[in-house]
DSSP file (Angstrom, degrees, kcal/mol; ACC not computed):
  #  RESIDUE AA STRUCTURE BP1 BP2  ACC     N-H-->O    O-->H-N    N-H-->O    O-->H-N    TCO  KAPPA ALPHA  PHI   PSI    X-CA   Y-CA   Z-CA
    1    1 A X              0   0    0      0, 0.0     5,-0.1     0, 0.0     0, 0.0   0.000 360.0 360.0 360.0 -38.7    9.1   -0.8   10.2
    2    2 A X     >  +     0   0    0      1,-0.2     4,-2.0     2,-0.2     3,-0.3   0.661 360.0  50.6 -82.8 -11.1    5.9    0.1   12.4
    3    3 A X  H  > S+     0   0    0      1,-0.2     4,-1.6     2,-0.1    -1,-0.2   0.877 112.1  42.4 -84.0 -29.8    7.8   -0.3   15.5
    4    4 A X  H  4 S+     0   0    0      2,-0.2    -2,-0.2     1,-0.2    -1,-0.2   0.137 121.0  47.8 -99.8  21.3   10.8    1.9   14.4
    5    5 A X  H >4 S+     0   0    0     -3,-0.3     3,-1.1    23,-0.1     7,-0.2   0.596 112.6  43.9 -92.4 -59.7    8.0    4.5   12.9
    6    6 A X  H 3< S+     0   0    0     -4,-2.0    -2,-0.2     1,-0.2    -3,-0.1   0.372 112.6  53.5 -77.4   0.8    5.8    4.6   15.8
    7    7 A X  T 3< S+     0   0    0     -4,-1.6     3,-0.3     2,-0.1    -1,-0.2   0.518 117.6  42.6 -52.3 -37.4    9.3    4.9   18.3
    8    8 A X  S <> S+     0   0    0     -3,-1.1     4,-2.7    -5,-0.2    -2,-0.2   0.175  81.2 116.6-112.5  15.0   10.1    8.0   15.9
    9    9 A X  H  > S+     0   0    0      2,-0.2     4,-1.5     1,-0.2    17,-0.2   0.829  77.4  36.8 -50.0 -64.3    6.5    9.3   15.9
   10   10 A X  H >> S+     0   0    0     -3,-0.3     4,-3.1     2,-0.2     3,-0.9   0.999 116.2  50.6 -69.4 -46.4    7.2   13.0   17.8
   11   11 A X  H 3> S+     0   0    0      1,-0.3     4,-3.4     2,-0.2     5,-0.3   0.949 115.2  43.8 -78.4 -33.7   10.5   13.7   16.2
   12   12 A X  H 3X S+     0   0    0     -4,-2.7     4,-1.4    -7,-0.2    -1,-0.3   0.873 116.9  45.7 -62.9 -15.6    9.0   13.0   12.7
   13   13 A X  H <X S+     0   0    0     -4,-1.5     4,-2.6    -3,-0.9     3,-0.4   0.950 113.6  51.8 -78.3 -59.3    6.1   14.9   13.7
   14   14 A X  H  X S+     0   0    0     -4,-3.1     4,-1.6     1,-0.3    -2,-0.2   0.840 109.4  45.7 -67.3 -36.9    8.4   17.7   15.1
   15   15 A X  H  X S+     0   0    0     -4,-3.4     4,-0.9    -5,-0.3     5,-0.3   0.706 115.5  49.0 -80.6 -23.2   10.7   18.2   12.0
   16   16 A X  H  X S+     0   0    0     -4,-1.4     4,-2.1    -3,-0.4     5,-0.2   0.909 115.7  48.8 -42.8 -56.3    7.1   18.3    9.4
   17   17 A X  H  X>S+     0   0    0     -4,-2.6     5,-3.4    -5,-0.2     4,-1.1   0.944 116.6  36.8 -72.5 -61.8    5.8   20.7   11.8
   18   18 A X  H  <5S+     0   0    0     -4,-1.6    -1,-0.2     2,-0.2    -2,-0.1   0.807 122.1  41.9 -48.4 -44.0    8.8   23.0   12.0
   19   19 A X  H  <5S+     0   0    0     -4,-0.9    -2,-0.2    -5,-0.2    -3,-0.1   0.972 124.6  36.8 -60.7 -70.0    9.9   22.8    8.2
   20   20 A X  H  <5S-     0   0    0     -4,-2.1    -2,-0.2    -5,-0.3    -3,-0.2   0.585 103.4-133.0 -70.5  -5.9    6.6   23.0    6.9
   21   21 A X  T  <5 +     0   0    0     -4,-1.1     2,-0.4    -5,-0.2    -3,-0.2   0.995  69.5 128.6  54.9  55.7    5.3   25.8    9.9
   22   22 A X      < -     0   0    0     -5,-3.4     2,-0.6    -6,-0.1    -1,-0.2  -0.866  62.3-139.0-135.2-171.9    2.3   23.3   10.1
   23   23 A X        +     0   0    0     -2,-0.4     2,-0.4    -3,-0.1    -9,-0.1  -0.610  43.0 155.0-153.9  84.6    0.9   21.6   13.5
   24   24 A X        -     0   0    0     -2,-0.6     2,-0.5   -11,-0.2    -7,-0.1  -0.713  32.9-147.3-117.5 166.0    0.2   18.1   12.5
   25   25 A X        -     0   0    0     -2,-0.4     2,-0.6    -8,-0.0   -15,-0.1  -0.877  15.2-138.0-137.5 112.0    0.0   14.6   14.5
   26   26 A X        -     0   0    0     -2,-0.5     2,-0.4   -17,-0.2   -13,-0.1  -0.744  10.2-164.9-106.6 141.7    0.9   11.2   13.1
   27   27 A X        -     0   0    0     -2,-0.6     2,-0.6   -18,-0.0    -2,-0.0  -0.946   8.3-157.6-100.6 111.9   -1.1    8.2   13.6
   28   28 A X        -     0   0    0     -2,-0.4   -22,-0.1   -22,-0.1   -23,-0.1  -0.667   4.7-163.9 -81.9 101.2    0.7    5.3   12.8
   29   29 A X        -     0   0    0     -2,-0.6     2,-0.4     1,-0.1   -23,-0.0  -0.394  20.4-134.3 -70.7 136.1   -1.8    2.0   12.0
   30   30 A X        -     0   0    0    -27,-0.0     2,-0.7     1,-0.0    -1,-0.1  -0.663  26.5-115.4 -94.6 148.5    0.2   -1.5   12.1
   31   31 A X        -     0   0    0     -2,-0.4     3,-0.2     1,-0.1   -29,-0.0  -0.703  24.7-156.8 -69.2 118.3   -0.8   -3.6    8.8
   32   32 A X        -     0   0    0     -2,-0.7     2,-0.8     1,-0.3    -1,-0.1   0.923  64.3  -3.6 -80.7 -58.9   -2.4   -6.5   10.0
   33   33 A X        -     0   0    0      3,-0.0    -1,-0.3     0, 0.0     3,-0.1  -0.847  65.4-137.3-129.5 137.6   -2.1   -9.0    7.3
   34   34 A X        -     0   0    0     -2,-0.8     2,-0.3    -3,-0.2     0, 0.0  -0.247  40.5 -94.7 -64.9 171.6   -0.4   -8.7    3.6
   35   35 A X        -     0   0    0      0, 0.0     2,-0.4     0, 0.0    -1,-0.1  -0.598  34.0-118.9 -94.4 170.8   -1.9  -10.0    1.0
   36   36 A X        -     0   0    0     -2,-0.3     2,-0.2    -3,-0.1    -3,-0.0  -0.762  38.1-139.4 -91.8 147.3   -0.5  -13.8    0.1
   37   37 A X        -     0   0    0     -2,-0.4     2,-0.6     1,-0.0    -3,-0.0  -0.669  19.5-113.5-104.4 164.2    0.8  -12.9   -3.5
   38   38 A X        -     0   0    0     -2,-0.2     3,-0.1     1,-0.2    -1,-0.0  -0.866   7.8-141.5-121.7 119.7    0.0  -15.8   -6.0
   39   39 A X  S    S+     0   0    0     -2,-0.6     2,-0.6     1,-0.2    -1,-0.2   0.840  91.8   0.8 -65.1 -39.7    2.6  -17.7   -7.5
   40   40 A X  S    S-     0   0    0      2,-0.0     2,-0.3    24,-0.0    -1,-0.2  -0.987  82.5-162.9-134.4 101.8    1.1  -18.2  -11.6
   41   41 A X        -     0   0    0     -2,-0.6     2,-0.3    -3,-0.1    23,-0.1  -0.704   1.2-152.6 -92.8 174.4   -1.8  -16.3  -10.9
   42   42 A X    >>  -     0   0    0     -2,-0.3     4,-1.1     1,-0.0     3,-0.6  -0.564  37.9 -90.8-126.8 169.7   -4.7  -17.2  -14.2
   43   43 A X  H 3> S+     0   0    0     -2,-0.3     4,-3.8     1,-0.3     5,-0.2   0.601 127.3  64.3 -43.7 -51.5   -7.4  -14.3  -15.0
   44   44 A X  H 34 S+     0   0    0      2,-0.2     4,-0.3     1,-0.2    -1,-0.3   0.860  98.3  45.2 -78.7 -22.7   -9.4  -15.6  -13.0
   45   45 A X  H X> S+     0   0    0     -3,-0.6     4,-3.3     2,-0.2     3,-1.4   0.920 109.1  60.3 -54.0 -56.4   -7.4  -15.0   -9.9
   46   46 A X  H 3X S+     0   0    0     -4,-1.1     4,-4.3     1,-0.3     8,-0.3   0.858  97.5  62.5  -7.5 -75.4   -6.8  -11.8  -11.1
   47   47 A X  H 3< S+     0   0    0     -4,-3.8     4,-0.3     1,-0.2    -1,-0.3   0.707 102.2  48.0 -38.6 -35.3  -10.6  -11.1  -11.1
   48   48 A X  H <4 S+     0   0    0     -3,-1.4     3,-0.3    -4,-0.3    -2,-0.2   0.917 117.0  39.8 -74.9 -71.2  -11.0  -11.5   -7.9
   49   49 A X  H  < S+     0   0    0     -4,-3.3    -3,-0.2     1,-0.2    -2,-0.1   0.877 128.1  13.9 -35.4 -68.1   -8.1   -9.2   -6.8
   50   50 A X    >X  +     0   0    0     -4,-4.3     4,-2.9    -5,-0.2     3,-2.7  -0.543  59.1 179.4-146.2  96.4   -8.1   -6.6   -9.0
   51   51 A X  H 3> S+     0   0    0      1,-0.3     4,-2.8    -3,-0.3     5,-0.4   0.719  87.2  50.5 -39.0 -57.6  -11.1   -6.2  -11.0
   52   52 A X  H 34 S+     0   0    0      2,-0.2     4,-0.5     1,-0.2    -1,-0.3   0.725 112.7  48.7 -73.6 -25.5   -9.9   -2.9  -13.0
   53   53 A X  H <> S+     0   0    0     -3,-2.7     4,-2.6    -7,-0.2     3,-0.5   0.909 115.7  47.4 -78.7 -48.1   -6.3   -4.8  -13.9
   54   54 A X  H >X S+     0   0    0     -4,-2.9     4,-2.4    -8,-0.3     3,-0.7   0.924 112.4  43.3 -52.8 -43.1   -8.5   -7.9  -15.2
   55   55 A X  H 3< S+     0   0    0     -4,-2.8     4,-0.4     1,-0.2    -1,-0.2   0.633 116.3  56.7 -96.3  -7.8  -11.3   -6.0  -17.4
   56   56 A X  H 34 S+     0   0    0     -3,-0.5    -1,-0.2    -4,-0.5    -2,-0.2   0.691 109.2  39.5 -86.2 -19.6   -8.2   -4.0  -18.7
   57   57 A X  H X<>S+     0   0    0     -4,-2.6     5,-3.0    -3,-0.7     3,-0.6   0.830 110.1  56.5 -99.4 -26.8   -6.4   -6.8  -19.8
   58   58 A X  T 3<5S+     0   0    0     -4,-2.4     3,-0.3    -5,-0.5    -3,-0.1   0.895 116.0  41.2 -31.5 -56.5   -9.4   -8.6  -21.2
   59   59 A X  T 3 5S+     0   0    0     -4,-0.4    -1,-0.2    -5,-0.3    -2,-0.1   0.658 121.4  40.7 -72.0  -1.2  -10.0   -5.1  -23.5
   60   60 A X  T < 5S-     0   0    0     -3,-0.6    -1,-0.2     2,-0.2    -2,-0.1   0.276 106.8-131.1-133.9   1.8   -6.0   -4.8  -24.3
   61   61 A X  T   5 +     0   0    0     -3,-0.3     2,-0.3     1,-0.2    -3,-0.2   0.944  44.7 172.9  19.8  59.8   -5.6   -9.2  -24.9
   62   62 A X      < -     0   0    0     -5,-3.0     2,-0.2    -6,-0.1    -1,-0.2  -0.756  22.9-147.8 -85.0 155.2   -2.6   -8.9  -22.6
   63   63 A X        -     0   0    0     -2,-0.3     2,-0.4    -5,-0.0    -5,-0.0  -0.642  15.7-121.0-101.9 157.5   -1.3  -12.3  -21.7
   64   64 A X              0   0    0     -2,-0.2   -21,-0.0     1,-0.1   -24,-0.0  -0.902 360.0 360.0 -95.5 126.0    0.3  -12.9  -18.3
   65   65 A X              0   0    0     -2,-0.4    -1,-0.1   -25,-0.0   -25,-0.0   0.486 360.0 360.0-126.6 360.0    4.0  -14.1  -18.9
């Protein structure tokens, strides 16, 4: 995907700028690593990850199924 963005860089840049009558420049940034997703993640993985999903399911006593 980043090669066949950053190959298609100007023309998407040239059809924004023309539609939209704007005069913009896209930067395309390669991902370096995903994250590794977790097969039966526990609460406590969770925590770690994403704080705001964990202390919301704590308050709401969702289970992970």
């Amino acid at each position: 995907r980043y090669d066949m963005l950053n190959e298609s860089k100007q023309l998407i840049e040239a059809v924004l700028n023309q539609h939209f009558n704007l005069s913009l420049r896209l930067e395309v940034q390669k991902v370096e690593k995903a994250k590794s997703a977790i097969a039966n993640p526990k609460l406590e993985d969770i925590k770690k990850e994403e704080p705001g999903i964990a202390e919301f399911m704590e308050a709401t006593d969702s289970i992970i199924t």
